[in-house]
N, C-alpha and C positions, 0 to 999 in steps of 0.2 A: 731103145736099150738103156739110155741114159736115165730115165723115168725110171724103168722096172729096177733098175740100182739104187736111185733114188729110194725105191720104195723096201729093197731087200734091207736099207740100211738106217730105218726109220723105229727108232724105239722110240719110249716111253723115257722122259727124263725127267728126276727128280722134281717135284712143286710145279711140273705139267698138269693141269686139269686131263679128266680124261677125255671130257668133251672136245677140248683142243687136239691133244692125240686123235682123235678117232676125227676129227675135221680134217685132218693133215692126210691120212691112210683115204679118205675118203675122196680127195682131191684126186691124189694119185691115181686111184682107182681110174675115177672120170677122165682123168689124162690120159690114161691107157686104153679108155674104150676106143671100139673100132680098130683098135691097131691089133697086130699078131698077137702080141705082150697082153690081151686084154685079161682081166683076171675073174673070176668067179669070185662071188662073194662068200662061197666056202676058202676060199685062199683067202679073204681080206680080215674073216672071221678068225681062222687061224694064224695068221700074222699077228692079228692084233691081242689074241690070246697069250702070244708067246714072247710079246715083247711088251707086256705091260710092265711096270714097275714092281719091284717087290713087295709093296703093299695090297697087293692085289692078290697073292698068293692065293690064298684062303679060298675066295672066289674062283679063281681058274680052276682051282683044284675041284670045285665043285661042277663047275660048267664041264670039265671036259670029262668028267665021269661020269654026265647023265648021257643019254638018247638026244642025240643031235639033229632025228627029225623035228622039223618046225622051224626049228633056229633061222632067225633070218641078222642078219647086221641090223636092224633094230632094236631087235628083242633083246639084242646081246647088250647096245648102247644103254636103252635102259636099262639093264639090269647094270648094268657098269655105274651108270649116273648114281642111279639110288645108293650104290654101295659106297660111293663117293663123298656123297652127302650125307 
């Protein structure tokens, strides 16, 4: 339980890479497999969509308006990295 809170209260803060964010959600994740709390990576996908930083607007707003088949926490990392760089 302590984890999954951990993870409910895990944003994106100011001069955070996002590679570091999404290392941090991804940890979590893995601390939670196997347990009840375990999460799908459609929950990790949207957690992390929803607590990025406001310089990421633009982008989220793009991602979450297309067809979300395919989307994997990869696809999305990258696209996140590139957009970063």
């Amino acid at each position: 339980m302590a984890i999954r809170k951990r993870f409910q209260f895990t944003a994106m803060k100011e001069g955070t890479s996002v590679q570091a964010y999404i290392a941090r959600l991804t940890t979590i994740q893995q601390e939670l497999s196997g347990t009840p709390d375990e999460m799908a990576d459609q929950s990790l996908i949207s957690h992390l969509l929803q607590n990025l930083s406001k310089n990421y607007k633009t982008l989220v707003d793009i991602i979450t308006h297309r067809p979300t088949e395919g989307e994997t926490v990869d696809s999305i990392t990258t696209e996140l990295i590139e957009y970063e760089t």
